[in-house]
C-alpha positions in Angstrom: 192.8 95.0 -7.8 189.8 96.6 -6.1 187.6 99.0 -8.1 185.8 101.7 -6.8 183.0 104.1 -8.5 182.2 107.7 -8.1 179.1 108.9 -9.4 177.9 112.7 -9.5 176.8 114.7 -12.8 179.5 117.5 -12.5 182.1 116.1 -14.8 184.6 118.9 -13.7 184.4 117.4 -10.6 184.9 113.9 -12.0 187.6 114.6 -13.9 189.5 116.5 -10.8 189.0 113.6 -8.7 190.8 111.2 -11.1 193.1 114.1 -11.9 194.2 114.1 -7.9 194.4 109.8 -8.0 196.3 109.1 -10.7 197.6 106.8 -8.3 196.3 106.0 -5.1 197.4 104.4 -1.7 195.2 101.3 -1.4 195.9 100.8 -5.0 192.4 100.4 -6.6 191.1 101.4 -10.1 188.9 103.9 -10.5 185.4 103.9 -12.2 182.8 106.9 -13.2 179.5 107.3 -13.7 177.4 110.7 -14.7 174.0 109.4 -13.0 172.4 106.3 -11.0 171.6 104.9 -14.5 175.3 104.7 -15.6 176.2 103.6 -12.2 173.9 100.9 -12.1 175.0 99.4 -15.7 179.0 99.2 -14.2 177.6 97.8 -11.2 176.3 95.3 -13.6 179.4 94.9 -15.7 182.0 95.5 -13.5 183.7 94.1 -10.1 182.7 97.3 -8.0 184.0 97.1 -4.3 183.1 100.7 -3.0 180.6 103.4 -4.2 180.9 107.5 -3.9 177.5 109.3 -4.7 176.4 112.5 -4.7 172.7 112.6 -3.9 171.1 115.1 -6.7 171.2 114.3 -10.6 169.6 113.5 -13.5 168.0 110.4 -14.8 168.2 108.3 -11.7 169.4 110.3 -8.7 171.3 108.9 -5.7 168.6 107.9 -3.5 167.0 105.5 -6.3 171.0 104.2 -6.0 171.1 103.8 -3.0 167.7 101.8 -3.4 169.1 99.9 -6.4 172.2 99.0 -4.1 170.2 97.7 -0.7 168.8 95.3 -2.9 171.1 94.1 -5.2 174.6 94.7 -3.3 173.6 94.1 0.0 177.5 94.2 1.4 178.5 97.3 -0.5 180.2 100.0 1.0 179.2 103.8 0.4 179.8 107.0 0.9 177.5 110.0 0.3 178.2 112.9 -0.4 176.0 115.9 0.9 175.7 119.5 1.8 174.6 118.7 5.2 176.3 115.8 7.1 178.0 116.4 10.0 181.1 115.2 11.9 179.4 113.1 14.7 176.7 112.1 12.1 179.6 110.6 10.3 181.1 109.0 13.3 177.9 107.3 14.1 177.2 105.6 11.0 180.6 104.7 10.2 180.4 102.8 13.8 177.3 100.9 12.9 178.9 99.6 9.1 176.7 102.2 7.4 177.6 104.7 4.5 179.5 107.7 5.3 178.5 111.1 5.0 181.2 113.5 3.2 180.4 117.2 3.3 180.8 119.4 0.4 183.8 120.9 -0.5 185.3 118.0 0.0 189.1 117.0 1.3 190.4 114.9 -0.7 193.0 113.7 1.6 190.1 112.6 4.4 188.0 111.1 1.0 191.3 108.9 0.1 191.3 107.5 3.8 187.5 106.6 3.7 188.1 105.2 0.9 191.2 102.8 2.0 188.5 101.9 5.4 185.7 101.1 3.0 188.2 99.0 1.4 189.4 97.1 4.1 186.6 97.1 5.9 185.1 94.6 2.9 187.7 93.0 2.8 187.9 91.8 6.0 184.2 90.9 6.2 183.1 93.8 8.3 181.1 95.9 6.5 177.2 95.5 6.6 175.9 97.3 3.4 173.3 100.1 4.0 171.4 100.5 6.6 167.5 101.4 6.7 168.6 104.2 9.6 171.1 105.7 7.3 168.6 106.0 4.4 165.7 107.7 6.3 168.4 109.9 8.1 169.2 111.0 4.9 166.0 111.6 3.5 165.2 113.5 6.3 168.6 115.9 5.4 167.9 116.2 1.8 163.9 117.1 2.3 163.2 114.6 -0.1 159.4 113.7 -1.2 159.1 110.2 -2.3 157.7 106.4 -1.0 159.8 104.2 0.4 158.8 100.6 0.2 160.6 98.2 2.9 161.0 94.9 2.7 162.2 91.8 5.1 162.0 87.9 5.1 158.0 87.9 5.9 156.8 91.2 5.9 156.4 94.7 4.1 155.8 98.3 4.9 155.7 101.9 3.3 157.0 105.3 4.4 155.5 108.1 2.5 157.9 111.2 3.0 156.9 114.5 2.1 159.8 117.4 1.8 161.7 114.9 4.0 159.0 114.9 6.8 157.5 111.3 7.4 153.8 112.0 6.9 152.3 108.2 7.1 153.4 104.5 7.3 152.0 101.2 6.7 152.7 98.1 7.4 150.0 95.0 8.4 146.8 96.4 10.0 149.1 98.8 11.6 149.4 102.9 10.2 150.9 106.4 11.4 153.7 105.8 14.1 153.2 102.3 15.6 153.6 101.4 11.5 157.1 103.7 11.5 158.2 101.9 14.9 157.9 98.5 13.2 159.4 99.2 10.3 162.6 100.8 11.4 163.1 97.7 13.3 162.7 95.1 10.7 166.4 94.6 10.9 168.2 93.5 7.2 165.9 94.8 4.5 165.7 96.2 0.8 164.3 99.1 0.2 162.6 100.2 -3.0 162.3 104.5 -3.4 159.1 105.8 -5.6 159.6 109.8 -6.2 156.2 110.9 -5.5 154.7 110.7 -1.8 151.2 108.4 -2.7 149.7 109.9 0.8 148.4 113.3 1.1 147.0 113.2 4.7 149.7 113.8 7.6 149.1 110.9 10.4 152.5 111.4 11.8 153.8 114.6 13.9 157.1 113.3 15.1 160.2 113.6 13.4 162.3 111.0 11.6 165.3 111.4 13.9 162.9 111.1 17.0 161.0 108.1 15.9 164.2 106.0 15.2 165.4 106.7 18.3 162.1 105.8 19.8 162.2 102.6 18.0 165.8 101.6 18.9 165.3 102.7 22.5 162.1 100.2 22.5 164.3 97.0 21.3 166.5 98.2 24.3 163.8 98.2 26.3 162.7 94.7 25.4 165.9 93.2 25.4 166.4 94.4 28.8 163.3 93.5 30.3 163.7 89.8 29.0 166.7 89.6 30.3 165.7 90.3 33.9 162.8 88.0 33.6 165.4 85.5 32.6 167.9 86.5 35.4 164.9 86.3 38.1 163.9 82.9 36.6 167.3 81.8 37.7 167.4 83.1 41.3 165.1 82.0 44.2 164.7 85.2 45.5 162.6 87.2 42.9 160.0 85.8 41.0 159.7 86.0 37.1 157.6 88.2 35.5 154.0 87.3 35.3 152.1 87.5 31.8 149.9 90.2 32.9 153.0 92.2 34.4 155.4 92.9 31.6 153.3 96.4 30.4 153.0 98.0 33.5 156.9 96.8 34.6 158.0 98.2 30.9 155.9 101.2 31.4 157.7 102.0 34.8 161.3 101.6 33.0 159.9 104.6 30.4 158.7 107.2 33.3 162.3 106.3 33.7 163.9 107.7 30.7 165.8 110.9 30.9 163.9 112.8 28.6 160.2 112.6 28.1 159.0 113.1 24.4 155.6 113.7 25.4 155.9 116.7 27.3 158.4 118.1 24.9 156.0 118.3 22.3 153.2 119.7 24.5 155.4 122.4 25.2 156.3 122.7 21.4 152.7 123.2 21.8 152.6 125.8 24.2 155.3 127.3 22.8 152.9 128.1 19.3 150.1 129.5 21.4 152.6 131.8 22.7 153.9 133.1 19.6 151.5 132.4 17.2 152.4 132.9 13.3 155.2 134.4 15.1 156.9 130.8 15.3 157.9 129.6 12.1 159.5 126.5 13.0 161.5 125.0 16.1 163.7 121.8 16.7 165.2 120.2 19.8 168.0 118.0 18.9 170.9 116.2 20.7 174.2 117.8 20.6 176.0 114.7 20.2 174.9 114.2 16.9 173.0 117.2 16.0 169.7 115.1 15.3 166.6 116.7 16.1 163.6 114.5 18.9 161.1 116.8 19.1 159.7 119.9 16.8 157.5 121.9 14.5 158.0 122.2 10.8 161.0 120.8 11.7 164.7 121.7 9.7 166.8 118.9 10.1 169.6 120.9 8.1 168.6 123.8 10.1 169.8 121.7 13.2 172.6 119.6 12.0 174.5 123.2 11.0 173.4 125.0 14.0 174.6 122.4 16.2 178.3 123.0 14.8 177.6 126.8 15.3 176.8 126.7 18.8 179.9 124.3 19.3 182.5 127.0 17.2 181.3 129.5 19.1 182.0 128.1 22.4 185.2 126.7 21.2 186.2 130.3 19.8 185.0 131.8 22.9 187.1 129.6 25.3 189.9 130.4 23.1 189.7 134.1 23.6 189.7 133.9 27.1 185.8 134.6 27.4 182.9 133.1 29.2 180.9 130.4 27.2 177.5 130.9 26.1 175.0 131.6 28.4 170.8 130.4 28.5 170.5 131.5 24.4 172.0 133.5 21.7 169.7 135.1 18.8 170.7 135.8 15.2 169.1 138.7 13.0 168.5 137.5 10.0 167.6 139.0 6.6 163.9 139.5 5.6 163.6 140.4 9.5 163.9 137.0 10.7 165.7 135.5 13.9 166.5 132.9 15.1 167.4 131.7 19.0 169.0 129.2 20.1 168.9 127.9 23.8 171.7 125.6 24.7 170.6 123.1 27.4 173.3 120.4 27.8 173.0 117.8 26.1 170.3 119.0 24.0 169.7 122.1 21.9 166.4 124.0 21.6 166.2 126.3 18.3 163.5 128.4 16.7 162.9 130.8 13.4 161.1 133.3 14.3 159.1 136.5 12.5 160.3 139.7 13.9 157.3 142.1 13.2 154.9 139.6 14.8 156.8 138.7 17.8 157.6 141.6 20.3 161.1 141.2 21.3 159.6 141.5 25.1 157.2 138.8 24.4 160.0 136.8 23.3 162.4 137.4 25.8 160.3 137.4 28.5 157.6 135.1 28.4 158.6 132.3 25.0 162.4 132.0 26.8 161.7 131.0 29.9 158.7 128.7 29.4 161.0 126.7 26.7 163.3 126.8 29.5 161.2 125.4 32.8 159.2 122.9 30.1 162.6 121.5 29.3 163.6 121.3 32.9 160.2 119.5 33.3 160.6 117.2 30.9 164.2 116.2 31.8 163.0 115.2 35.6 159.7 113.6 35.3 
């Protein structure tokens, strides 16, 4: 019989959850732990085919867990369970054989399905334990401040995170973002969690979300370019790639991209000139999966849930008969805060903003549609 564990320090919640699976479709026996540290000793003791853990509690919390499990259950399935995932978050991790996200409060009839896919999924040899992208996605959801250590076959590298912003990474003779890119990429690894961040000096503006999908679009890259040398090297009519060739042939295929990073964040930039103290934070993420590319004292929980709002709204609104949104809608906020968000396709552009030192005029009139024509700008070039 398969066994699975739940671990969070609310034993209310513990008890409800064996209260409501007194007996359960996939027919498995159920385990509970009050912390990591509990957890770890069943994993120890026990035959444990699926984890659920909640991130925050005492002792040892569910990122040092999570850790613990990379490195010493390397095929283990796992869910989280957090405040802030979100649907297509969900969907995308559970397509790469990652843990799942569960939001808080949870349905217990969509938790007993995971569960039964987790199952199967082991059983049938599919599932690939956790995935460094997962855990830094996280990270970057949960603010947390800590130092990961990452290690592969031959080599080793550190992320220092600071209130779930990547501040510095090493790895070799490499540091700051060239570090993060090679780390992300290292494939299968364990990954060890300190909770302290052991740099203090920021080397790294990007965000986490931007930088792994930098990182993954690079291996695409590559692979693509390698195989069209190896296609031309077959064919008589185009000549491979010479040596000296491949950077300026890879750099044409990234003026290429659809969006361009760069001049996103020198309008980010721009953007803060404009407004001044006035800005207190902005994201751009994709609406797909609500992950932010691009921003300023970014909010990755700020854009995961605003993501869903802008989607409700539009869905509500074409329910009722009325138009959709148009270029942005604004929120007043309490402590005389806003916040706008500009819809722009496939992407999102948001910002916090402080009322009494940004003019409404100023923001309407001159903030709106810069964001708008530097978006436009770095869509097409």
């Amino acid at each position: 019989m398969p066994s699975v564990l739940i671990v969070d320090d609310d034993e209310m919640f513990r008890l409800s959850l064996a209260d409501a699976f007194p007996t359960n479709e996939c027919d498995y026996k159920l385990f509970m732990a009050g912390n990591g540290r509990e957890a770890v000793e069943i994993l120890k003791s026990s035959g444990i085919d699926l984890v659920i853990t909640d991130l925050k509690m005492p002792e040892m919390n569910g990122f040092e867990l999570l850790s613990y499990i990379s490195r010493n259950h390397k095929n283990m399935p796992v869910i989280v369970i957090t405040a802030f995932g979100t649907p297509e978050i969900e969907k995308e991790l559970h397509s790469i054989g990652s843990f799942q996200y569960l939001e808080k409060p949870l349905d217990l009839d969509i938790l007993e399905a995971r569960i039964c896919e987790g199952l199967q999924a082991k059983s049938d040899g599919f599932v690939k334990g956790i995935s460094l992208t997962s855990f830094l996605q996280v990270i970057g959801m949960e603010r947390e401040t800590c130092t990961l250590t990452v290690r592969s076959t031959d080599k080793t590298g550190y992320m220092y995170f600071s209130a779930g912003a990547l501040i510095d990474a090493v790895i070799g003779d490499k540091e700051g973002e060239e570090a993060a890119f090679e780390i992300i990429t290292l494939g299968e690894a364990e990954i060890d969690i300190e909770k302290k961040c052991k740099r203090t000096m920021k080397k790294i503006d990007n965000s986490i979300s931007y930088l792994i999908l930098e990182a993954h679009r690079r291996i695409d890259e590559k692979n693509k370019l390698m195989e069209s040398n190896s296609q031309m090297e077959n064919t008589d009519e185009f000549p491979a790639i010479l040596p000296g060739e491949e950077k300026e042939q890879e750099g044409l295929k990234i003026q290429e991209n659809k969006m361009n990073i760069k001049r996103l964040q020198e309008a980010i930039k721009v953007l803060k000139e404009d407004l001044g103290d006035g800005l207190l934070a902005t994201d751009i993420w994709v609406t797909s999966d609500g992950q932010a590319i691009a921003g300023l004292n970014s909010q990755p929980k700020a854009s995961a849930l605003f993501n869903r709002i802008t989607q409700q709204m539009n869905k509500t609104l074409k329910e009722s008969g009325f138009p959709v949104l148009g270029q942005y809608y604004m929120l007043d906020l309490a402590d005389k805060k806003r916040v706008v968000v500009i819809p722009l396709g496939d992407y999102q552009w948001g910002m916090l903003i402080d009322g009494p030192q940004t003019p409404l005029g100023l923001l309407l009139n001159v903030a709106i549609p810069k964001v708008i024509d530097a978006f436009e700008d770095a869509l097409t070039k």
